[in-house]
N, CA and C of each residue as an Amber inpcrd file, in Angstrom:
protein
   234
 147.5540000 117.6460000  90.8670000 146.8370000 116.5630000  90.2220000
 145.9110000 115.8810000  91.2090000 144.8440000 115.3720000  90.5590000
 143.7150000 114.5280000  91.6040000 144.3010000 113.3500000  91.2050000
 143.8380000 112.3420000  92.2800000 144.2140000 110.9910000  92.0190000
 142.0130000 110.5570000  92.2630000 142.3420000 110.0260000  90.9000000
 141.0440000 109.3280000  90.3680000 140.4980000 107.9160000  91.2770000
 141.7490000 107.6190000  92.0000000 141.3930000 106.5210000  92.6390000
 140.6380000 106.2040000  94.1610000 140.7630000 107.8760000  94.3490000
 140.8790000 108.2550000  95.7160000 139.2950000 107.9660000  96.0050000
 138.8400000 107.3600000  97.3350000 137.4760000 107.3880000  97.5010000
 136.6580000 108.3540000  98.3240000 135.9170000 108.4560000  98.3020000
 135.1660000 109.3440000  99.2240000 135.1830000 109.5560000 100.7450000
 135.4080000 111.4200000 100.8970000 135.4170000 111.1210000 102.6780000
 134.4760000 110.0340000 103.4920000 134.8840000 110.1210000 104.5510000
 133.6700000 109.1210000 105.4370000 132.0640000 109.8310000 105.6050000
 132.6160000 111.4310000 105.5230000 131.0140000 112.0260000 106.0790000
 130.1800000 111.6370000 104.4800000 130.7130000 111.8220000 103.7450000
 130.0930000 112.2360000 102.6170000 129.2350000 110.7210000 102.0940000
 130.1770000 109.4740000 102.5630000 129.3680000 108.2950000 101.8100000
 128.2910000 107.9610000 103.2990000 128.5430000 108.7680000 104.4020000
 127.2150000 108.5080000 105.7280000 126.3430000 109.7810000 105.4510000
 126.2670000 110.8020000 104.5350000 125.5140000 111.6540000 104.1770000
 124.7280000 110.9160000 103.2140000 125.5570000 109.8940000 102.1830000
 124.2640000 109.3250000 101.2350000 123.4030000 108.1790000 101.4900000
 124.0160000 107.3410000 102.8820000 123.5410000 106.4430000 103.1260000
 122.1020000 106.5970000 104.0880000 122.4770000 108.3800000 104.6850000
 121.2300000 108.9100000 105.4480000 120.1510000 108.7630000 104.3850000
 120.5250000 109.1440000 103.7400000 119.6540000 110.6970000 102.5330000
 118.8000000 109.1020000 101.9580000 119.5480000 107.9660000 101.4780000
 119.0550000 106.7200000 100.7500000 117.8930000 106.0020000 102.0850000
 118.4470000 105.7580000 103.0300000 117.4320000 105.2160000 104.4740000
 116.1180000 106.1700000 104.7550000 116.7290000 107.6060000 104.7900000
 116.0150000 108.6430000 104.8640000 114.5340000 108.3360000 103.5930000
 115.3380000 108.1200000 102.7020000 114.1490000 108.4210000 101.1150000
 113.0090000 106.8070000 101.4330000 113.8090000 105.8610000 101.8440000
 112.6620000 104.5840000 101.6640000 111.7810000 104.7410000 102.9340000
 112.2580000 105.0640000 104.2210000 111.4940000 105.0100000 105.3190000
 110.7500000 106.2330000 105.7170000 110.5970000 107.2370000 104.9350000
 109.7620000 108.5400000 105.0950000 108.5130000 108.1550000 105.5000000
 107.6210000 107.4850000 104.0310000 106.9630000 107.3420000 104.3040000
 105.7880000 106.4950000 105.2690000 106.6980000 105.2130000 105.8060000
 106.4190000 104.3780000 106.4300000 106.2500000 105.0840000 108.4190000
 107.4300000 105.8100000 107.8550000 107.0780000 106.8330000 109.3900000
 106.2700000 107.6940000 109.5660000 105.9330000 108.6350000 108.0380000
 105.1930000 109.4020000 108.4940000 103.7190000 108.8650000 108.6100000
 103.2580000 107.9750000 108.0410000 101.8850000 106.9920000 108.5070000
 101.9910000 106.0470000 109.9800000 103.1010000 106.0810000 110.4530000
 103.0580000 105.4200000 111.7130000 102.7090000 106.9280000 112.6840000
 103.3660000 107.8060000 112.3640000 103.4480000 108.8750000 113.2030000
 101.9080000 109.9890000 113.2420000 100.8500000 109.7950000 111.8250000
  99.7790000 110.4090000 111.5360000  98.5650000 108.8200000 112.2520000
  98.9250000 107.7550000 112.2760000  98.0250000 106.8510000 112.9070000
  98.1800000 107.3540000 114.1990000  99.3090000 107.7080000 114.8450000
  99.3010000 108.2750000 116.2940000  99.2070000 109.4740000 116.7970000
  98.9390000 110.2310000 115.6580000  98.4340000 111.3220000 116.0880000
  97.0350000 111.5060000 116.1370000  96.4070000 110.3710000 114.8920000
  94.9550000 110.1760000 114.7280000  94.1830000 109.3600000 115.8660000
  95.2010000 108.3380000 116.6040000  94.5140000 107.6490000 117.9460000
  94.3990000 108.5040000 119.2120000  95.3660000 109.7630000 119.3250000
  95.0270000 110.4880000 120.0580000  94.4210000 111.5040000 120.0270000
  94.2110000 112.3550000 118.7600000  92.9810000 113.1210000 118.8870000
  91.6780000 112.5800000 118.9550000  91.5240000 111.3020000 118.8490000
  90.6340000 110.1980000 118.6040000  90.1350000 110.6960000 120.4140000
  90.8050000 110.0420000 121.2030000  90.7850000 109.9860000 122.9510000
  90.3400000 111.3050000 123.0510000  91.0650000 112.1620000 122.5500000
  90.6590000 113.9980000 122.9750000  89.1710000 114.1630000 122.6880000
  89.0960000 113.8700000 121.3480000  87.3130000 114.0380000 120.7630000
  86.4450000 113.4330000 121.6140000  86.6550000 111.4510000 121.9460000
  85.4830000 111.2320000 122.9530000  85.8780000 111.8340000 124.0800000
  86.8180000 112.1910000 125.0830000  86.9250000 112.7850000 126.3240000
  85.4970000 114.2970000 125.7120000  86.1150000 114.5580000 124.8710000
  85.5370000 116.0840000 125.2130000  83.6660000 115.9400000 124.9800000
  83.5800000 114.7190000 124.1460000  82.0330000 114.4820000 124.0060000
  82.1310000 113.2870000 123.2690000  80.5550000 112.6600000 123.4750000
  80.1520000 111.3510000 122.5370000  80.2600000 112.1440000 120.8150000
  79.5850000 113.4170000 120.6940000  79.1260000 113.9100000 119.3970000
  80.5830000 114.2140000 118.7760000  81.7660000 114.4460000 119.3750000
  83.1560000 115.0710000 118.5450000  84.0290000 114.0550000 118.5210000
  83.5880000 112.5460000 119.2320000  84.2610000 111.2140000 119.1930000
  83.7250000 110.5530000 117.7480000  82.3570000 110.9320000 117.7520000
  81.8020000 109.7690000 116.4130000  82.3280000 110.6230000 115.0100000
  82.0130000 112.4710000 115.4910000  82.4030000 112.7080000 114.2340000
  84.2960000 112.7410000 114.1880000  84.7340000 112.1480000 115.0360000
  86.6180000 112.3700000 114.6880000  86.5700000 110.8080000 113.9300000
  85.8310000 109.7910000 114.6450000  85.8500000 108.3140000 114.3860000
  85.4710000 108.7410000 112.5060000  83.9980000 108.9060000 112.1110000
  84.0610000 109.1350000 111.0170000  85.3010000 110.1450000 109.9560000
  85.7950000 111.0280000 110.4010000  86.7860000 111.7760000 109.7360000
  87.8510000 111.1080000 109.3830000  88.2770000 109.8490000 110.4630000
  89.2410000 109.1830000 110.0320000  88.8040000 107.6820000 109.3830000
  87.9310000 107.4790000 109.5560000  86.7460000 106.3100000 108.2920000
  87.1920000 106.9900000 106.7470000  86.9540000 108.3600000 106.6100000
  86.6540000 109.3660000 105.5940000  88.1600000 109.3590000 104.7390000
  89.1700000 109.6170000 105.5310000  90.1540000 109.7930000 105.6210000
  91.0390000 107.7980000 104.8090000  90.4680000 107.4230000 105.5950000
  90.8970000 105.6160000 104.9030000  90.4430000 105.1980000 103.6930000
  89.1770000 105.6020000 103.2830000  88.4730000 105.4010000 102.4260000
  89.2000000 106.4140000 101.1020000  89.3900000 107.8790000 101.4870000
  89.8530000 108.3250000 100.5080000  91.1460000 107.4030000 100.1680000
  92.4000000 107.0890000 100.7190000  93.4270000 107.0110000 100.4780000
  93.0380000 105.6960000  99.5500000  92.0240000 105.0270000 100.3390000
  91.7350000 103.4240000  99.2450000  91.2250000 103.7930000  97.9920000
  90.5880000 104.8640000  98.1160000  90.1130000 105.2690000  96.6310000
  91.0220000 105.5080000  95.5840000  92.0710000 106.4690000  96.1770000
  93.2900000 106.9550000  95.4010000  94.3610000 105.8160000  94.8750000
  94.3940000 105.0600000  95.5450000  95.3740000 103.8960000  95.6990000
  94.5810000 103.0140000  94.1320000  93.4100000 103.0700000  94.3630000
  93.1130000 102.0070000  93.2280000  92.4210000 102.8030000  92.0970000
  92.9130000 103.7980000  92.1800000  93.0830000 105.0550000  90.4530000
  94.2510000 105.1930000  90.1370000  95.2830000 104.5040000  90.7170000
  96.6270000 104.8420000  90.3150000  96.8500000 103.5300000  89.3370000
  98.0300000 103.6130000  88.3390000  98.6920000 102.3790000  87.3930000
  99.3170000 101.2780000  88.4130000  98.8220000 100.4190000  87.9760000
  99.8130000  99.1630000  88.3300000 101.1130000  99.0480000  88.1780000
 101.9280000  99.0700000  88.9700000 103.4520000  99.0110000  89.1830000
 104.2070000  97.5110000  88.7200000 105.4210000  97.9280000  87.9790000
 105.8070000  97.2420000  87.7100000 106.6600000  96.3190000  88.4260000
């Protein structure tokens, strides 16, 4: 017989508490982690020239602008 009362191993309720931390902070990391990848190819482009600095500077102008675009075609949240 199971006993209905019984609660969950320890791994299993620190597997959902990952998986729940995991799900809200994804995305907040992965835009901290693509801004820092974007400030340093940023440095690489002007090191390597003025002409591959303005066009990385614009790519990531390009890049902000889209996401603002997208952001305000989406429904208003409730």
């Amino acid at each position: 017989m199971h006993d209905r009362d019984k609660s969950a191993p320890w791994w299993q309720e620190a597997f959902v508490l990952t998986r729940a931390v995991f799900g809200i902070l994804f995305w907040p990391l992965a835009a901290i982690v693509g801004v820092m990848v974007a400030i340093g190819g940023l440095f690489v482009a002007f090191d390597t020239g003025l002409g591959w600095g303005l066009l990385a500077l614009a790519l990531i102008a390009a890049v902000i602008a889209a996401f603002a675009w997208w952001d305000r075609r989406q429904p208003p949240r409730a």
